[in-house]
C-alpha positions as CSV (number, residue, x, y, z in Angstrom):
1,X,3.0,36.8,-21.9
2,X,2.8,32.8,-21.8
3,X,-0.2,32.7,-20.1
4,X,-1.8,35.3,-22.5
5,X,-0.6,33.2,-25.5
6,X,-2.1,29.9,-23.7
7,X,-5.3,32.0,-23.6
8,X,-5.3,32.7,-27.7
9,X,-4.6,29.2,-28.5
10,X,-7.4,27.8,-25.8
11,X,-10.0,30.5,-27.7
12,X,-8.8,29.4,-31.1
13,X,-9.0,25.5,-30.7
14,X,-12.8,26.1,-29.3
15,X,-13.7,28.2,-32.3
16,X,-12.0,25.4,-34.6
17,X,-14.0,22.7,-32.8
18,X,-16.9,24.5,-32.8
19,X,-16.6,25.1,-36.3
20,X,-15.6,21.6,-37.0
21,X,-19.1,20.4,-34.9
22,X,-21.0,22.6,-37.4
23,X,-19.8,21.1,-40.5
24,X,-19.8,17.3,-39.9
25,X,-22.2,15.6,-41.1
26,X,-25.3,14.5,-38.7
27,X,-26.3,10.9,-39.2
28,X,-29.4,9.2,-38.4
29,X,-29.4,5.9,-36.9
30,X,-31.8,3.4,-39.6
31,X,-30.9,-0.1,-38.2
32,X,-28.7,-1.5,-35.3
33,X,-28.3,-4.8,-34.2
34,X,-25.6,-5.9,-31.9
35,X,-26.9,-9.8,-31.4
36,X,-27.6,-8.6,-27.2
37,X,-30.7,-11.7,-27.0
38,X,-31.1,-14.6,-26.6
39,X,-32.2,-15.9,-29.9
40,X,-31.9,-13.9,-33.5
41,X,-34.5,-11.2,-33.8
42,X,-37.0,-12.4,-36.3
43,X,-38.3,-9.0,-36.4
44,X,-35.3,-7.7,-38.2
45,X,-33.7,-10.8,-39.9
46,X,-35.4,-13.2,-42.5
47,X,-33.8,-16.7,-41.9
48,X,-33.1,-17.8,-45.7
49,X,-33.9,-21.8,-46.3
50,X,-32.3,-23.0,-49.6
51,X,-33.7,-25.3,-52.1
52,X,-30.7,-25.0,-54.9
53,X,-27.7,-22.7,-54.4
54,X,-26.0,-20.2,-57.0
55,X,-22.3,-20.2,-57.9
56,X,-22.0,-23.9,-57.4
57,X,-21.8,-23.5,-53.8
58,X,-21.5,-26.6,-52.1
59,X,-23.7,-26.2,-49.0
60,X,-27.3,-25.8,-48.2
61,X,-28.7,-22.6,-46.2
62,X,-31.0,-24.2,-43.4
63,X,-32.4,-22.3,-39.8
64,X,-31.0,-24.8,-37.6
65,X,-29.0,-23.9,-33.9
66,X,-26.5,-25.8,-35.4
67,X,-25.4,-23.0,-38.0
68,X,-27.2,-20.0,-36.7
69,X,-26.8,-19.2,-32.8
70,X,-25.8,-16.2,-30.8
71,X,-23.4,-16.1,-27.9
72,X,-22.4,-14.0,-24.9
73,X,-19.8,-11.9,-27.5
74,X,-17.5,-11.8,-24.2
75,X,-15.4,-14.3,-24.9
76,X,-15.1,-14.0,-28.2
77,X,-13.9,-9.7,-27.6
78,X,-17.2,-8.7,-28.8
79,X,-19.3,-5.7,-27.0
80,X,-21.9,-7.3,-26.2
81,X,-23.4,-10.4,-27.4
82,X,-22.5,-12.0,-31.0
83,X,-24.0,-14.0,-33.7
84,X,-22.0,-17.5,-35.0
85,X,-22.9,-18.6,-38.8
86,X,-21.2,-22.1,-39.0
87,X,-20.8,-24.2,-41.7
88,X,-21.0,-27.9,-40.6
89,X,-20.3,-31.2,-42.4
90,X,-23.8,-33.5,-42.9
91,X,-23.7,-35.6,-45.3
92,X,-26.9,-36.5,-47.3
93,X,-28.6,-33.7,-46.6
94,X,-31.6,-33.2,-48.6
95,X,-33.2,-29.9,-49.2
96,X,-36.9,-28.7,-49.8
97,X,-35.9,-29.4,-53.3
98,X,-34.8,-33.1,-53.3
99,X,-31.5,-31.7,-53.6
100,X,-28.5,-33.7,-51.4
101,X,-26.1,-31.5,-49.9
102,X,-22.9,-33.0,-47.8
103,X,-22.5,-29.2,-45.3
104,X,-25.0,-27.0,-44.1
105,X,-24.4,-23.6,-43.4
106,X,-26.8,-19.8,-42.7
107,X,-27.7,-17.1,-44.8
108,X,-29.6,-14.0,-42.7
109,X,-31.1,-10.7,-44.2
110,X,-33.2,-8.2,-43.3
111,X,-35.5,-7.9,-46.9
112,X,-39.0,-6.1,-46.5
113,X,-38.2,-5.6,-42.9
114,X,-34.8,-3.1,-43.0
115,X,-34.2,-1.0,-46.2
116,X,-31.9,1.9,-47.3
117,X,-31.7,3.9,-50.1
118,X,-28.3,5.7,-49.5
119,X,-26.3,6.1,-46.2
120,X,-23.3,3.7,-44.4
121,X,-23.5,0.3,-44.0
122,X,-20.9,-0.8,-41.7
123,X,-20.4,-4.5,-39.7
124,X,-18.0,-5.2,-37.3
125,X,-17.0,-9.5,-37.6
126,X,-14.2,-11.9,-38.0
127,X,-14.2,-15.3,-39.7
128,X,-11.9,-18.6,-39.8
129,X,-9.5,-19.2,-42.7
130,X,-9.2,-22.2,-44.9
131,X,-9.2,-22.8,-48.6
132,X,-12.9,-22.2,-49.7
133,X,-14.3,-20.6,-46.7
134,X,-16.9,-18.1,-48.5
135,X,-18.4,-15.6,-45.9
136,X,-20.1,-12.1,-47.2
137,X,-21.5,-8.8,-45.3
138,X,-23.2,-7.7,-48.7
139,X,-26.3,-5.7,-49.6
140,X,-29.0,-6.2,-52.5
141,X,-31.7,-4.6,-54.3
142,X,-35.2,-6.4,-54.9
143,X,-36.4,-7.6,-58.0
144,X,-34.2,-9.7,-60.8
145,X,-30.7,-9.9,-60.5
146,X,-27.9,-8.2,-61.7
147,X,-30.4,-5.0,-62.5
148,X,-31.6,-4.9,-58.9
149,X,-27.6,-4.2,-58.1
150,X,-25.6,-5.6,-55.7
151,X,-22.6,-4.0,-53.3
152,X,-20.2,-6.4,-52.0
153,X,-19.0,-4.5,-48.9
154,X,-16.9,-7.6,-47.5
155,X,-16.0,-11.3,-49.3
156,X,-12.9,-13.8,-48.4
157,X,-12.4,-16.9,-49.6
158,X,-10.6,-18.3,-47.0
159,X,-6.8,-16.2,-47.7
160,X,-5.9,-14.5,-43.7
161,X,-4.1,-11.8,-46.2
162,X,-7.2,-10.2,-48.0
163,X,-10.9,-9.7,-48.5
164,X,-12.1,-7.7,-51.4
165,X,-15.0,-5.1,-52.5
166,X,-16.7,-5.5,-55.7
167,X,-20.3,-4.3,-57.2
168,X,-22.5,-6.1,-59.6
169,X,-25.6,-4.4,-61.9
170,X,-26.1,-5.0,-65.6
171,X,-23.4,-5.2,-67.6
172,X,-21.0,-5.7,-65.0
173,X,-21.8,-8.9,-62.9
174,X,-20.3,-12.2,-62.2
175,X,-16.4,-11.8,-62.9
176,X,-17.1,-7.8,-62.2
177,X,-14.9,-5.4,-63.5
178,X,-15.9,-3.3,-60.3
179,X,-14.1,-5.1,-58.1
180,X,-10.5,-4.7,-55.4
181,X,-9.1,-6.8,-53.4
182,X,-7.3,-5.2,-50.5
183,X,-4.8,-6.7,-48.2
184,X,-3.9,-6.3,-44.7
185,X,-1.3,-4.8,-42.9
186,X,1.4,-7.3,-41.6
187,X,0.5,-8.2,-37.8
188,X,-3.0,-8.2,-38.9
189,X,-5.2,-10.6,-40.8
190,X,-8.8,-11.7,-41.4
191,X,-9.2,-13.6,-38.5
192,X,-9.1,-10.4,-36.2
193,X,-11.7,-7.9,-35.9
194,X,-12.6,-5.4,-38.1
195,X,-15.3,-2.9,-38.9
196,X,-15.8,-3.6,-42.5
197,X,-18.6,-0.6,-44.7
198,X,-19.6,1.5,-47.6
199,X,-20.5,4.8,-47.9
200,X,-23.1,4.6,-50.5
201,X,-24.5,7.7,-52.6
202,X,-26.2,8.8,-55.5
203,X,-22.8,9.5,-57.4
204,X,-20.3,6.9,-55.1
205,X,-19.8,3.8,-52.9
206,X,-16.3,4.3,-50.9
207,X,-15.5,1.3,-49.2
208,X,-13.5,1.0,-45.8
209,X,-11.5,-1.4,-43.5
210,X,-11.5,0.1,-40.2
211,X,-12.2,3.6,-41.2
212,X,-9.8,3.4,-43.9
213,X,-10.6,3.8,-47.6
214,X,-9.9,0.6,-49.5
215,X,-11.9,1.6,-53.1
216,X,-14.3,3.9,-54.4
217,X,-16.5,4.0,-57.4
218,X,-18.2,5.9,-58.6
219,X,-21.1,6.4,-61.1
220,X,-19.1,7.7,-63.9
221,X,-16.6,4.0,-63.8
222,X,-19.7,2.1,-63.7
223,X,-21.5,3.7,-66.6
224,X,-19.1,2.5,-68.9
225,X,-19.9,-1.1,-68.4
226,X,-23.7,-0.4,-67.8
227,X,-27.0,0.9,-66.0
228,X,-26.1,2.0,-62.8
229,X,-28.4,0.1,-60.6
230,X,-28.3,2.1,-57.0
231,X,-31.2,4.3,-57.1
232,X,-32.9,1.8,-55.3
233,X,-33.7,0.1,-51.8
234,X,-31.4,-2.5,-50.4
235,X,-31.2,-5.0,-47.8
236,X,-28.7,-6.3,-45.9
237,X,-27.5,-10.2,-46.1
238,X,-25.0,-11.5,-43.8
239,X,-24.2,-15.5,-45.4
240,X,-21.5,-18.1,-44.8
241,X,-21.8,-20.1,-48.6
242,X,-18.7,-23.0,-48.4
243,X,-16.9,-24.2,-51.7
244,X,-18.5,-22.5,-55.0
245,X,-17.2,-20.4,-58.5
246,X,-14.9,-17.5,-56.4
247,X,-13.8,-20.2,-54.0
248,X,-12.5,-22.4,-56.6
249,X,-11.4,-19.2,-59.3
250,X,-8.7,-18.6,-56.3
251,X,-7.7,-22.4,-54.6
252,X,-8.3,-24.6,-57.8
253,X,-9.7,-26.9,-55.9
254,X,-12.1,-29.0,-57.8
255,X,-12.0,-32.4,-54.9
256,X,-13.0,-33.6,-52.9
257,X,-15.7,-30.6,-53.6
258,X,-15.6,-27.9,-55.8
259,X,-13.6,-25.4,-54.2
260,X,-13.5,-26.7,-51.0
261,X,-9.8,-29.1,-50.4
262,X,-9.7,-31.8,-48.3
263,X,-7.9,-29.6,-45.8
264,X,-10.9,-27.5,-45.3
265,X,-13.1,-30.5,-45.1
266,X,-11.4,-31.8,-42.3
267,X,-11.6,-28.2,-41.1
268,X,-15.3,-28.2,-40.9
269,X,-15.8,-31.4,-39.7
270,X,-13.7,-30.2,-36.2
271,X,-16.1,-27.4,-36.0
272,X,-13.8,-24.9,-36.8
273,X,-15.3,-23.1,-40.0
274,X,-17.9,-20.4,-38.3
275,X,-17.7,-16.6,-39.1
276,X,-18.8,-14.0,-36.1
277,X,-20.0,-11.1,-36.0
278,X,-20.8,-8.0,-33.6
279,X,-23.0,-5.6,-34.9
280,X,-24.5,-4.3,-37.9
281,X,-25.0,-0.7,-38.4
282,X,-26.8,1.6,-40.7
283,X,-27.1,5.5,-40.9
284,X,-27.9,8.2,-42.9
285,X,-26.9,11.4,-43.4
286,X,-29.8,14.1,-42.0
């Protein structure tokens, strides 16, 4: 009798699985990149070189070693290799634009070379903390901003506790009213690593923290503030900006920069402000 009943439940949990492989969603692998060379792929990332900033963000975005490298991810608990954004202090800068800068950071993206209309974005990073520390995994359309849209899959600003989701287009931009912060669980914090993504359709973007759902919104919460603006290609932009309007909304911090304290200044100046990441991953459903 037991080993009859052993028998029904074996046959029953292969029909579920079966049935379970027949309904999940197949996914097609667009864009991987798991930083496994020796030097960033300039086939699949665009190296951004900044004249003038937005958001009053104090640093310039320069391809230089000194903000932009990858490692052997090993010692840092990655897979396999890993890429380092740091910001650094040097004063006096001057960029292409006669503009002086006192920190120089790295902005990446992948525009006209990786782009996705719909599907998951998903990166797996970690970053320092300190006050004004600004480092985004973010996606963007082409053309003039807010109507090309924007989806903010990961932003901190320097807090261990939190990072937060938000989504700009016309009518809702800057100070968004799409927008959640979401805090860790205690024992865990920003410095750790986590897979941060969106599932992004024609009708949603639900965004996650390890798998878990943090938001969601969808087209009909969006249309009440105006257009929605995801019908279109985006790119992926991985950036560390220092100081700047989000910073300075949360720390108050208005010297010895603008939303950067002298505490974090310090901290950059040790070489301890850098933000690391894994891999970046994008699918679609088949």
């Amino acid at each position: 009798m037991k080993i009859a009943c052993l028998t029904v439940i074996a046959a029953l949990s292969a029909i579920t699985l079966v049935k379970a492989q027949q309904t999940a969603p197949k996914t097609d692998t667009v864009f991987f990149e798991d930083f496994n060379e020796k030097a960033l792929d300039r086939s699949k990332w665009n190296v951004e070189i900044s004249g003038t900033v937005n958001n009053n963000e104090q640093q310039a975005y320069v391809d230089s070693a000194a903000t932009l490298s990858l490692i052997d991810g090993a010692s840092e608990g990655a897979t396999h290799g890993a890429l380092v954004i740091k910001g650094v202090y040097r004063p006096g800068y001057t960029s292409t634009k006669g503009k002086k800068y006192d920190f120089i950071s790295a902005r990446i993206n992948t525009e006209n070379k990786m782009e996705f209309t719909y599907g998951s974005a998903s990166c797996r990073m970690k970053m320092s903390t300190g006050a004004g520390l600004w480092p985004a995994f973010w996606a963007l359309g082409n053309g003039r901003w807010p109507d090309c849209g924007e989806i903010d899959v990961m932003e901190t600003v320097g807090d261990p506790t939190w990072t937060s989701n938000a989504i700009h287009g016309p009518g809702y931009f800057g100070n968004t009213p799409i927008v959640s912060r979401n805090y860790f669980t205690p024992g865990t914090d920003v410095t750790q690593w986590h897979v941060y993504s969106v599932d992004w359709t024609a009708d949603s973007m639900v965004f996650k923290l390890d798998g878990k759902v943090t938001y969601t919104a969808t087209r009909a919460m969006i249309e009440k503030y105006g257009r929605w603006a995801f019908d279109n290609n985006k790119f992926i932009i991985l950036n560390f900006a220092l100081g700047g309007g989000y910073p300075q909304g949360i720390n108050k911090a208005t010297t010895p920069y603008y939303g950067i304290p002298q505490s974090t200044v310090d901290q950059i100046k040790a070489g301890k402000a850098q933000v690391v990441v894994d891999w970046v991953l994008v699918t679609k459903s088949k």
